[in-house]
C-alpha positions as a Markdown table, in Angstrom:
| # | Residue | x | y | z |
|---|---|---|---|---|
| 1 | Unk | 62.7 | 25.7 | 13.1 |
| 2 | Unk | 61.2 | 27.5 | 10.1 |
| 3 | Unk | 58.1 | 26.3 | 8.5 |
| 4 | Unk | 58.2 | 24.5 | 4.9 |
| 5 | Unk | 57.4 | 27.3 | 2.2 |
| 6 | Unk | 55.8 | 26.5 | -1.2 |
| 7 | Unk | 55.0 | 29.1 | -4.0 |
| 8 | Unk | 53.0 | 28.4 | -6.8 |
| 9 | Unk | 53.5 | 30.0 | -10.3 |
| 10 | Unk | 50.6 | 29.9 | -12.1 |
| 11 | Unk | 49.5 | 31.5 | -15.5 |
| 12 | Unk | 46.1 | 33.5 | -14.6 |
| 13 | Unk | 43.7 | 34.1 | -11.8 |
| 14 | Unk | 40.8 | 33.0 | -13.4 |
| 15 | Unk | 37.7 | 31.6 | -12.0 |
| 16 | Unk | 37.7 | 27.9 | -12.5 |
| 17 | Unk | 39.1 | 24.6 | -11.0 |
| 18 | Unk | 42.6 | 25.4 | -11.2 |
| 19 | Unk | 43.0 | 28.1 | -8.7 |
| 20 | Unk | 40.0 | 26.4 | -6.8 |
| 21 | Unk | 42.6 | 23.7 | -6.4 |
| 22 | Unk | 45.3 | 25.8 | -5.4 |
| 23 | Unk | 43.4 | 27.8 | -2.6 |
| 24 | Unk | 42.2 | 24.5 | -1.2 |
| 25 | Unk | 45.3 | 22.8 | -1.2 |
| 26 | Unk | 47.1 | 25.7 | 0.2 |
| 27 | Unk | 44.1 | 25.7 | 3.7 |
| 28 | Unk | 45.2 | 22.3 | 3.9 |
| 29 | Unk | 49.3 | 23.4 | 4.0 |
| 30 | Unk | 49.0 | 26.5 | 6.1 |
| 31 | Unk | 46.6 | 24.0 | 8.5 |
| 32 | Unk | 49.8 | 21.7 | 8.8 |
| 33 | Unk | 52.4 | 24.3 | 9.4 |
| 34 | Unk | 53.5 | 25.9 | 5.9 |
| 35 | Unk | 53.2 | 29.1 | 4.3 |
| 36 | Unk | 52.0 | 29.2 | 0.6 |
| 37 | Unk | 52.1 | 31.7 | -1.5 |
| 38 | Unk | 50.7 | 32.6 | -5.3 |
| 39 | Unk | 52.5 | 34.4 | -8.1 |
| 40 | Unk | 50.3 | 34.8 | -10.7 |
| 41 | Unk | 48.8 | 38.2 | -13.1 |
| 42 | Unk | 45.4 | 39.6 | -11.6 |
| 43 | Unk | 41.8 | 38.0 | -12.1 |
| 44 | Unk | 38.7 | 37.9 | -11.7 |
| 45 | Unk | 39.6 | 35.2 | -9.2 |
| 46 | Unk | 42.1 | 37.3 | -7.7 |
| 47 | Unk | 39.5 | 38.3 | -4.1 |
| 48 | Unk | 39.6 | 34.8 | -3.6 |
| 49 | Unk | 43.3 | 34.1 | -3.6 |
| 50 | Unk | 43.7 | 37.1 | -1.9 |
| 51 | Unk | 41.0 | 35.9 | 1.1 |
| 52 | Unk | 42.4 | 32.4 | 1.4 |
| 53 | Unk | 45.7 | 33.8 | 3.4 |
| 54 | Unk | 48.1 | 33.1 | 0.9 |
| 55 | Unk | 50.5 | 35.8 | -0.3 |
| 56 | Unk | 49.8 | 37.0 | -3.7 |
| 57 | Unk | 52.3 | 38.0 | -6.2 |
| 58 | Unk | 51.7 | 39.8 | -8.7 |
| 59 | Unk | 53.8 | 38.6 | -12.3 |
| 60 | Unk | 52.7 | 37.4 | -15.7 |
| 61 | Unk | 54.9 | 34.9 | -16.6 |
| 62 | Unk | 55.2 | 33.1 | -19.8 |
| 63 | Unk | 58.3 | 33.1 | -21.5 |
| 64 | Unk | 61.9 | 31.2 | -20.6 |
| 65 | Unk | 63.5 | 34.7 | -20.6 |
| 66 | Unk | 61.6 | 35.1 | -17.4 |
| 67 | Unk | 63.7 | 32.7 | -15.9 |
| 68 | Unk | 65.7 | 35.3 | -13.6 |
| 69 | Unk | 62.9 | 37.0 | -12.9 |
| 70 | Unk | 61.4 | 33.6 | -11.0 |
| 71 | Unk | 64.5 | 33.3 | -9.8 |
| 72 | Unk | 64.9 | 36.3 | -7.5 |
| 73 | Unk | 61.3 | 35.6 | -6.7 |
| 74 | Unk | 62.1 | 32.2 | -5.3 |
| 75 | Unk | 65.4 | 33.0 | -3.8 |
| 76 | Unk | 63.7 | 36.2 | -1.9 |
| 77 | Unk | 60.8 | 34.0 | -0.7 |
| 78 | Unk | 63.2 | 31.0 | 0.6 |
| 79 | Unk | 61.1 | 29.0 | -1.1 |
| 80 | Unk | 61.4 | 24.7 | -0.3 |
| 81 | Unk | 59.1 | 23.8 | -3.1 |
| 82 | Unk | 57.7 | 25.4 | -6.6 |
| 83 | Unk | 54.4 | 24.2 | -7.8 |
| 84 | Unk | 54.0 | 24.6 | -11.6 |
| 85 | Unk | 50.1 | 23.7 | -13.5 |
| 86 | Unk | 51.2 | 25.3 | -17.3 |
| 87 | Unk | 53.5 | 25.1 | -19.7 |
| 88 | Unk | 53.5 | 28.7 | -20.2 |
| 89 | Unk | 55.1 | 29.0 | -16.7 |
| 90 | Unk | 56.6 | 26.0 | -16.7 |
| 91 | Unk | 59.8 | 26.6 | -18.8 |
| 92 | Unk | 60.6 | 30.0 | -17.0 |
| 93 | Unk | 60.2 | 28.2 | -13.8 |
| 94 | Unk | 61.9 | 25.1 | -13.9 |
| 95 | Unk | 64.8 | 27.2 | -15.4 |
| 96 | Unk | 64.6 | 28.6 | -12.1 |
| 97 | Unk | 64.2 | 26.1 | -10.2 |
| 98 | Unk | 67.2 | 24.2 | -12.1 |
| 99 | Unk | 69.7 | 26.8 | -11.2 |
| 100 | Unk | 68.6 | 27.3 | -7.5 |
| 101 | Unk | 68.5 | 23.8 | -6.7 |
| 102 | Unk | 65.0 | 24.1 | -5.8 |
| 103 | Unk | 62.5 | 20.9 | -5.9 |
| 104 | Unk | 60.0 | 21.6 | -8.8 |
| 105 | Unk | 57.0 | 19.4 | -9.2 |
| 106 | Unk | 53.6 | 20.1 | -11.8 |
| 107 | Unk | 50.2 | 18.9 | -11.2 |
| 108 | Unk | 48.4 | 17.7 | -14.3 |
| 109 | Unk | 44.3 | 18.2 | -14.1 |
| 110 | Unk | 44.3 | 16.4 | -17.1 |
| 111 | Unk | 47.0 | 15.0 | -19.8 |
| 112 | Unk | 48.9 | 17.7 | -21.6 |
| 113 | Unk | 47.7 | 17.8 | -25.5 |
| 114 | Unk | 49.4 | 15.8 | -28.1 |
| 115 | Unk | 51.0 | 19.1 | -29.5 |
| 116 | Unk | 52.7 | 20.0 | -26.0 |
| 117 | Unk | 54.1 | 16.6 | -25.1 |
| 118 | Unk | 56.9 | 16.8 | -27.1 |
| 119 | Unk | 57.5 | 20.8 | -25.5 |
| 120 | Unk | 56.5 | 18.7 | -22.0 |
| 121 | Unk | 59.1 | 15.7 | -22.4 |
| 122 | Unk | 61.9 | 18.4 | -22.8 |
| 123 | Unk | 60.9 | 20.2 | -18.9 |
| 124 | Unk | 60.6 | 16.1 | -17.3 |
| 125 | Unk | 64.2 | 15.5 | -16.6 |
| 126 | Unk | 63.9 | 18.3 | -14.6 |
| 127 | Unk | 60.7 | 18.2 | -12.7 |
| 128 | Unk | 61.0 | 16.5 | -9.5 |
| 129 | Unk | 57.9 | 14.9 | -9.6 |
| 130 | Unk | 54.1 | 15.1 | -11.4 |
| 131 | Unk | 50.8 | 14.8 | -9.3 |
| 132 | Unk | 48.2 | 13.7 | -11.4 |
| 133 | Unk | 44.6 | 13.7 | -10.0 |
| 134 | Unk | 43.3 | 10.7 | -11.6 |
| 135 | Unk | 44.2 | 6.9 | -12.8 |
| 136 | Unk | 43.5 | 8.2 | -16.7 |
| 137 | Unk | 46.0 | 10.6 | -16.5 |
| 138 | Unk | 48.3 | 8.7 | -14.3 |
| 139 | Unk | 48.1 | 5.9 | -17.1 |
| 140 | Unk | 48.6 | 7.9 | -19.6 |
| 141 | Unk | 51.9 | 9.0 | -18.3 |
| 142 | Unk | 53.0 | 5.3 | -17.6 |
| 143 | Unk | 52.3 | 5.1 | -21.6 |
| 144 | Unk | 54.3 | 7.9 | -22.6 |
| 145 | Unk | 57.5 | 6.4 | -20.7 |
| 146 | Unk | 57.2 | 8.1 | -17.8 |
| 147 | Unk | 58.8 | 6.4 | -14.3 |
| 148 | Unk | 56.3 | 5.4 | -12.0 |
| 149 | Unk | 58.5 | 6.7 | -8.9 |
| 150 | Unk | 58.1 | 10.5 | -11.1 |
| 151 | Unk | 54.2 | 10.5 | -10.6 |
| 152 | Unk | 52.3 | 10.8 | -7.3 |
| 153 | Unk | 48.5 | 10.0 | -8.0 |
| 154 | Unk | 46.4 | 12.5 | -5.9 |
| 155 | Unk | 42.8 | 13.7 | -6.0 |
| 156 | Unk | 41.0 | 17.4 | -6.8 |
| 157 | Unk | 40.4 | 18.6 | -2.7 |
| 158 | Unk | 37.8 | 20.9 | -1.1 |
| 159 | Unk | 36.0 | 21.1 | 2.1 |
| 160 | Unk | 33.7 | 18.4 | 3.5 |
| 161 | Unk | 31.1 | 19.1 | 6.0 |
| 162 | Unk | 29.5 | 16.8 | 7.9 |
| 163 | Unk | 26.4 | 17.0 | 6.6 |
| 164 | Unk | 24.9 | 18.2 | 3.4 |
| 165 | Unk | 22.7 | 21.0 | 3.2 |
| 166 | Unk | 18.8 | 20.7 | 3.6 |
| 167 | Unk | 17.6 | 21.3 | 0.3 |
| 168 | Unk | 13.7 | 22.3 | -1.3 |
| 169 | Unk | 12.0 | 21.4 | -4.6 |
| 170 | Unk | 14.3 | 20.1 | -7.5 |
| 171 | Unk | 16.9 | 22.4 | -8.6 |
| 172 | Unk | 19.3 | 21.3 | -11.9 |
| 173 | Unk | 22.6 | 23.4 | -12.4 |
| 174 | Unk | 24.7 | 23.0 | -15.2 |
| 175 | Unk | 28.1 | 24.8 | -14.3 |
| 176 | Unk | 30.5 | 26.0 | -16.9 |
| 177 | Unk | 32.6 | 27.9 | -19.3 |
| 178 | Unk | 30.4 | 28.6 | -22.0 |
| 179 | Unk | 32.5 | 28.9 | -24.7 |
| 180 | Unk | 32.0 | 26.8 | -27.8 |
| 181 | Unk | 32.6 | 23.4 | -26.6 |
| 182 | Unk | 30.8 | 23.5 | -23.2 |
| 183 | Unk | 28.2 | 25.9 | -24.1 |
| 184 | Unk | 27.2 | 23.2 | -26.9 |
| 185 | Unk | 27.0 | 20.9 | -24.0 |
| 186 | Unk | 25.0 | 23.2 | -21.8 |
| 187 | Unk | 22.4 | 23.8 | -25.0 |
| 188 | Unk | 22.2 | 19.5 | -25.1 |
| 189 | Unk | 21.5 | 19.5 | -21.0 |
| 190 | Unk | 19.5 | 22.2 | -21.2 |
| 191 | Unk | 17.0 | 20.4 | -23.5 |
| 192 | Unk | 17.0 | 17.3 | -22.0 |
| 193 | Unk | 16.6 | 18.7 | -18.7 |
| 194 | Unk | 13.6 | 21.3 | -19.7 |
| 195 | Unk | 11.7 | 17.9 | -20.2 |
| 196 | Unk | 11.5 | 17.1 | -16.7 |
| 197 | Unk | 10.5 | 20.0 | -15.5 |
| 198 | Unk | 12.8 | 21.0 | -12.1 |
| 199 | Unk | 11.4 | 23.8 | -9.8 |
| 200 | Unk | 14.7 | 25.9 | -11.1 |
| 201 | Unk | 17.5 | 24.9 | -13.8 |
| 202 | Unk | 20.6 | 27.2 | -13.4 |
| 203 | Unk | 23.5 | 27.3 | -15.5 |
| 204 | Unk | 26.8 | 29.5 | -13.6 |
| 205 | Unk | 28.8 | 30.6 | -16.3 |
| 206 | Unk | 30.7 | 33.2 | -19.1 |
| 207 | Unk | 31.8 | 32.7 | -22.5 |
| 208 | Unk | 30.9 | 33.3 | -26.0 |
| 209 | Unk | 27.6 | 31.4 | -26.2 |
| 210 | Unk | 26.0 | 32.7 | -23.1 |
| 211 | Unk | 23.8 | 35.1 | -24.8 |
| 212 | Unk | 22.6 | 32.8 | -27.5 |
| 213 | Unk | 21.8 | 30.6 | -24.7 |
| 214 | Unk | 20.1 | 33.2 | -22.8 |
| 215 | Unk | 17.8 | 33.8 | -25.8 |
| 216 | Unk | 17.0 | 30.1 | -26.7 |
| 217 | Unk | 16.3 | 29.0 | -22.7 |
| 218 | Unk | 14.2 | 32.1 | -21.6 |
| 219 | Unk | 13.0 | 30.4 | -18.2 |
| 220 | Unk | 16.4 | 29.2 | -17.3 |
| 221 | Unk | 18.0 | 31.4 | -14.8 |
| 222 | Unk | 22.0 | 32.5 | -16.2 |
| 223 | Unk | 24.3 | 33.6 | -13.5 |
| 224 | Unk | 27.3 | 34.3 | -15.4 |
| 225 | Unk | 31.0 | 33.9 | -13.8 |
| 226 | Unk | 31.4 | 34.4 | -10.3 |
| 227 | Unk | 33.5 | 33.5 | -7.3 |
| 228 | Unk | 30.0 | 32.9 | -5.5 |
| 229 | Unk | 29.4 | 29.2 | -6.6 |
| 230 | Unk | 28.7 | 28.0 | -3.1 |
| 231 | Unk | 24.8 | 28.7 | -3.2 |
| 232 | Unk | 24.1 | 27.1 | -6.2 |
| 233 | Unk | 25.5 | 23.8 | -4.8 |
| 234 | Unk | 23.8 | 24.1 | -2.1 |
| 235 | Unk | 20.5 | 24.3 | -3.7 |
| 236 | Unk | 21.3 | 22.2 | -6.3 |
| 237 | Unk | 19.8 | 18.5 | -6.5 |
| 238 | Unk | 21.1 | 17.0 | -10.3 |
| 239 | Unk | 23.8 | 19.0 | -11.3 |
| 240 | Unk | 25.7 | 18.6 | -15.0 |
| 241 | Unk | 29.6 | 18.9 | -14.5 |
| 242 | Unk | 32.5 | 17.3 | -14.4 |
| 243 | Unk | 36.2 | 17.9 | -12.3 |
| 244 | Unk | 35.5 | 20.3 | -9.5 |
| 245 | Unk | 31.7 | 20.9 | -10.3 |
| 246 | Unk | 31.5 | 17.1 | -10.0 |
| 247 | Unk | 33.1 | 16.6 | -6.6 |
| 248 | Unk | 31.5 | 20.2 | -4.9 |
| 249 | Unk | 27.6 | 19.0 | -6.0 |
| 250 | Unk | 28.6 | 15.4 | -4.7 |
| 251 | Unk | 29.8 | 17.2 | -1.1 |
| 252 | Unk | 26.6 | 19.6 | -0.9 |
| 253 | Unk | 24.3 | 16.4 | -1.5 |
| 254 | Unk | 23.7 | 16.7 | -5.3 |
| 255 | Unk | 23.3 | 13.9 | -7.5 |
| 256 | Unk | 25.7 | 14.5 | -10.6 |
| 257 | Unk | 25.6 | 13.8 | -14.4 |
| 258 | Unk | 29.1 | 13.1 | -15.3 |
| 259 | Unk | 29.7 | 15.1 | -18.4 |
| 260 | Unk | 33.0 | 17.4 | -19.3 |
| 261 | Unk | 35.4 | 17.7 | -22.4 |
| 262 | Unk | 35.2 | 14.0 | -22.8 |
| 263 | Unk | 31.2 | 14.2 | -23.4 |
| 264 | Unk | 28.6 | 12.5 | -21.2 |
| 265 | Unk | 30.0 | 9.6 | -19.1 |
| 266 | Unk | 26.2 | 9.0 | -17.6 |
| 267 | Unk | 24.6 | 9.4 | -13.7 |
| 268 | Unk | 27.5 | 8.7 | -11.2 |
| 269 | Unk | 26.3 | 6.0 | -9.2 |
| 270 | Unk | 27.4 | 3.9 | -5.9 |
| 271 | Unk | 28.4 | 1.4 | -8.6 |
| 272 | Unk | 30.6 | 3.2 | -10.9 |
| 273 | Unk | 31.6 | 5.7 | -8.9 |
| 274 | Unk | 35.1 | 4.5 | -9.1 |
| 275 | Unk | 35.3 | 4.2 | -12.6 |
| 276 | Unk | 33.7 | 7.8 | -12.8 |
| 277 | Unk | 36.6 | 9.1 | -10.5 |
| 278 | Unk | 38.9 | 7.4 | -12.2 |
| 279 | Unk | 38.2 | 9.6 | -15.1 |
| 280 | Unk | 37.2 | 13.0 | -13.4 |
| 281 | Unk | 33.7 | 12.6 | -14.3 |
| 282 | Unk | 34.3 | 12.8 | -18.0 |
| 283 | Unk | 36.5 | 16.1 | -18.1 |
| 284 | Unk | 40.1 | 15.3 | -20.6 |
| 285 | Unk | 39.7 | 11.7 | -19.8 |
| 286 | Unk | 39.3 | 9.3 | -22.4 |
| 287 | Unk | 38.1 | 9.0 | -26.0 |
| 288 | Unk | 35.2 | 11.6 | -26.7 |
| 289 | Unk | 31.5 | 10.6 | -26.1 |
| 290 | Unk | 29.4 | 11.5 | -29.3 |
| 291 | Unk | 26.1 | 13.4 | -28.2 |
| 292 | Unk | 23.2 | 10.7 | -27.9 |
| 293 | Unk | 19.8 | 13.2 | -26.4 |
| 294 | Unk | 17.8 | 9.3 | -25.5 |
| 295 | Unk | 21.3 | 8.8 | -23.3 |
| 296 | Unk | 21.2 | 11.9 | -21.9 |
| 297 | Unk | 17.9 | 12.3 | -20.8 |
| 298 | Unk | 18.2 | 8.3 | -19.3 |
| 299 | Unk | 21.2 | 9.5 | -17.4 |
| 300 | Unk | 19.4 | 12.3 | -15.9 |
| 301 | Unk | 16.6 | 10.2 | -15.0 |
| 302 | Unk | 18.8 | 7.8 | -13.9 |
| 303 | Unk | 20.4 | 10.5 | -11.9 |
| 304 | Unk | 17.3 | 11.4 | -10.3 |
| 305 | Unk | 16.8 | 8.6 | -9.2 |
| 306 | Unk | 20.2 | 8.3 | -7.2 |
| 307 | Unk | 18.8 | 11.9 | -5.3 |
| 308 | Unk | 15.3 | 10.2 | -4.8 |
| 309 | Unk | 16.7 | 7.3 | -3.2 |
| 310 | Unk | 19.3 | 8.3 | -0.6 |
| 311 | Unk | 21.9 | 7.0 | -3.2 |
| 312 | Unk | 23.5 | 10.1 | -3.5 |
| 313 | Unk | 24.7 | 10.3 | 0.5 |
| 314 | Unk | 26.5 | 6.6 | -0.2 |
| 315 | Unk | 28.0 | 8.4 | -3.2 |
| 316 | Unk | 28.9 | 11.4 | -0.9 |
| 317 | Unk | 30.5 | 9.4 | 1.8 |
| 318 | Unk | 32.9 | 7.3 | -0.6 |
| 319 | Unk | 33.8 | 10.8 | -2.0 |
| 320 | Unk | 34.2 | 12.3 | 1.6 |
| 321 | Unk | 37.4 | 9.5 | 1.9 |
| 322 | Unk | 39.2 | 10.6 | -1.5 |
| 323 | Unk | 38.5 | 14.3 | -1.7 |
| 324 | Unk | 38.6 | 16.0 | 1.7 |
| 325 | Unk | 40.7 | 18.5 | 2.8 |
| 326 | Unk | 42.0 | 16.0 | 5.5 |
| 327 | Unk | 42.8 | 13.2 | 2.9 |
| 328 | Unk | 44.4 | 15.1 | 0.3 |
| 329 | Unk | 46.1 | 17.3 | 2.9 |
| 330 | Unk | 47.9 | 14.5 | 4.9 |
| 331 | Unk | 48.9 | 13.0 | 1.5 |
| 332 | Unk | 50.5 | 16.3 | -0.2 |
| 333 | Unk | 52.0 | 17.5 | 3.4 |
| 334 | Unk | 53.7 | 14.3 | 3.5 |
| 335 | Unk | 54.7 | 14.2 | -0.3 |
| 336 | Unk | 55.7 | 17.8 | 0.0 |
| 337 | Unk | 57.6 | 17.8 | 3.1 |
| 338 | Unk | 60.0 | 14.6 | 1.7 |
| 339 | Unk | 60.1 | 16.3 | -1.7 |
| 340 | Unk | 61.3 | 19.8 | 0.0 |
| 341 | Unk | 64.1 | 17.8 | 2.1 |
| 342 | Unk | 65.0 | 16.3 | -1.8 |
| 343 | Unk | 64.5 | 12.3 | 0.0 |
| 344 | Unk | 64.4 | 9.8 | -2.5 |
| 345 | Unk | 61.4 | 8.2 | -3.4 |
| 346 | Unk | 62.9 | 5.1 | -4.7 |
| 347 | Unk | 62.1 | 3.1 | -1.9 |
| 348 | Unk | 58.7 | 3.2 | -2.7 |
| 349 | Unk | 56.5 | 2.2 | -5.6 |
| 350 | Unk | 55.6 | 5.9 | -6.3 |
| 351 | Unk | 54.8 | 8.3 | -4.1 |
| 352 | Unk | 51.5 | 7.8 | -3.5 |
| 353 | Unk | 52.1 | 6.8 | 0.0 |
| 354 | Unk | 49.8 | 8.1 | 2.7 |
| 355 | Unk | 46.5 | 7.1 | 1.5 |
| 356 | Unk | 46.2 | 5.0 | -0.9 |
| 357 | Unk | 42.9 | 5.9 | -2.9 |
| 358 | Unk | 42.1 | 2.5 | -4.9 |
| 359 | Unk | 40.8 | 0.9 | -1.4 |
| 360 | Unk | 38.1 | 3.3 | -1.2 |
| 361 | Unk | 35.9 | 2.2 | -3.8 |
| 362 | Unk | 33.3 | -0.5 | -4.3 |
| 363 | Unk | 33.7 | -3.5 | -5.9 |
C-alpha cells in the first residue's frame, strides 16, 4: 500500500514560524509513514526545508490564474492532502484542489485580518477543514459563523528533549522581525531589560529598525536573521517572544515574557500558562496591550523569578504535553489520514480528537 502524500503550498521560504511549523510538522508525518513535500519560491529559509527531507518545489504562486498550474502539480505528485497557510496561495489552490477532488485544509497562526475575511469566507465552502493553533483563533472563527465540525484546534509543534540544556550566567534574548512594530517592542524590552543587568541581552533579528537599534543599544549583541536560532535558546534564560520563540525558550529551559503583535501579555507562569497558550503568548490574539515600561519591567522581574525558582521546568513540562512532536504528530496523522480518505467528521464534535489539549492545564 502506498503511503499518504501531503504537499504544502506556501507563499515564501522565509525564516520565521511559518515554515518552522511546516518542517516540524512534516518530521512528525514522514515519522508516521507519509511523504511531504513543499512548493514554495526560494528563501533564505530555503537550506532548511531543503535539510528536513521534504521535496522542495520550486513555484511562486499567487494569483487564481495559477490554478492549472497547482493542478498538474498536485495531480503529478498523487497528492492525498494540500495544505494551504495564505491567501495569496489559497485561491489558486483550492481552485485546484476543487477540480481534482482533492481534500484542501488551511492552518491559521492567527485570525485572518478584518480586510481578508470577506476574500476568506468566499475559499470556506471549499476548504475541507481549518486547523487553528489556539482557543482565540478557534473562537473567533465560531464568531464569524464558522461550523465547529470545519475547525480542528491544534498547537505550534517542535522537538522536546528530555532535558533542557545546562545553562551559565543570565542571558535575555529578544527574538524578532524588526520591522516597525516589533522593533518598537524590541527598543521597550531593550530598556527595561538593560536595568537589570544580564551577563548578555541578544536580540536575533532583520528588518528596518535594526540599525537604529544597533546604534541606541551599543552593548547589546544583534545577530540579525538566521536559520541558526538553536544556540540562543539554549543559552537563553528570560527570553521576550511570543508564537514559536515562546514555545522553543520554554523547551530549552527559558523563562518567557509573553509579548507579540498583541503587546505584552506579562511572565508566563505555572498559573496562567493556559491562558497564555490560549492566546499564543500575545502574538494576533486579542485586543492590543498599550506599552506600560513599570509593567514591563514587573513582568521581567516576575519572569525572573519563574527561572530562579525552578518554575520554569513545571512550565516546561505542561508545555512538553501540548507542543511535542509526539502530541501534535499523533493528532494531525490521525486528522490527516481521515481527512485524505474524505471520512466525515460529523460524528464528532470537531476534529480535535486524539488529544484533547484543554486537560493539560492547571486549574
Amino acid at each position: 500500500m502506498a503511503p499518504p502524500r501531503m504537499l504544502f503550498v506556501n507563499r515564501d521560504s522565509e525564516i520565521g514560524g511559518g515554515v518552522t511549523y511546516m518542517i516540524h510538522v512534516a518530521s512528525a508525518l514522514m515519522a508516521r509513514g507519509w511523504e511531504v513535500d513543499m512548493l514554495a519560491p526560494r528563501g533564505p529559509a530555503l537550506p532548511r526545508l531543503q535539510g528536513s527531507g521534504m521535496k522542495w518545489i520550486n513555484g511562486r504562486i499567487f494569483h487564481p490564474i495559477q490554478a492549472g498550474k497547482v493542478a498538474k502539480i498536485i495531480e503529478r505528485g498523487g497528492y492525498d492532502v494540500v495544505s494551504i497557510t495564505a491567501y495569496t496561495v489559497a485561491r489558486a489552490t483550492v481552485l485546484a484542489c476543487k477540480k481534482l477532488g482533492v481534500p484542501v485544509y488551511n492552518t491559521m497562526h492567527g485570525p485572518a485580518p478584518e480586510k481578508r475575511h470577506e476574500e476568506w469566507g468566499r475559499l470556506y465552502p471549499d476548504l475541507d477543514s481549518i486547523v487553528v493553533l489556539n482557543e482565540f483563533i478557534y473562537q473567533h472563527y465560531l464568531d464569524h459563523g464558522l461550523k465547529e465540525s470545519k475547525l480542528c484546534l491544534s498547537r505550534i509543534i517542535t522537538p522536546w528533549r528530555a532535558e533542557p540544556p545546562q545553562k551559565k550566567g543570565s542571558s535575555f534574548l529578544y527574538c524578532s522581525r524588526l520591522s516597525k512594530t516589533k522593533g518598537t517592542q524590541c527598543r521597550q524590552f531593550l530598556q527595561a531589560a538593560l536595568k537589570f543587568k544580564p551577563d548578555e541581552i541578544v536580540v536575533v533579528g532583520d528588518g528596518s529598525m535594526r540599525k537604529e537599534l544597533t546604534r541606541e543599544f551599543p552593548s547589546v549583541h544583534f545577530v540579525g536573521a538566521t536559520n541558526e536560532t538553536q544556540q540562543y535558546f539554549d543559552r537563553a534564560t528570560l527570553t521576550a517572544g511570543a508564537g514559536y520563540v515562546a514555545v522553543e525558550s520554554i523547551e530549552a529551559g527559558a523563562a518567557v515574557v509573553g509579548m507579540g503583535f498583541s503587546g505584552c501579555l506579562g511572565a508566563v507562569t505555572e498559573r496562567d500558562y493556559g491562558w497564555m497558550v490560549s492566546r499564543n503568548f500575545g502574538d494576533h490574539a486579542g485586543p492590543k496591550r498599550a506599552h506600560d515600561p513599570a509593567q514591563l519591567e514587573h513582568d521581567i522581574e516576575r519572569a525572573m523569578a519563574v527561572y530562579q525558582s525552578g518554575e520554569a521546568k513545571e512550565v516546561r513540562q505542561l508545555a512538553g504535553y501540548e507542543f511535542s512532536l509526539d502530541a501534535v504528530g499523533n493528532q494531525l496523522d490521525g486528522f490527516l489520514r481521515r481527512l485524505a480518505k474524505k471520512e466525515s467528521f460529523s460524528d464528532l464534535s470537531h476534529p480535535r480528537y486524539t488529544n484533547d489539549f484543554s486537560q493539560v492545564r492547571p486549574s
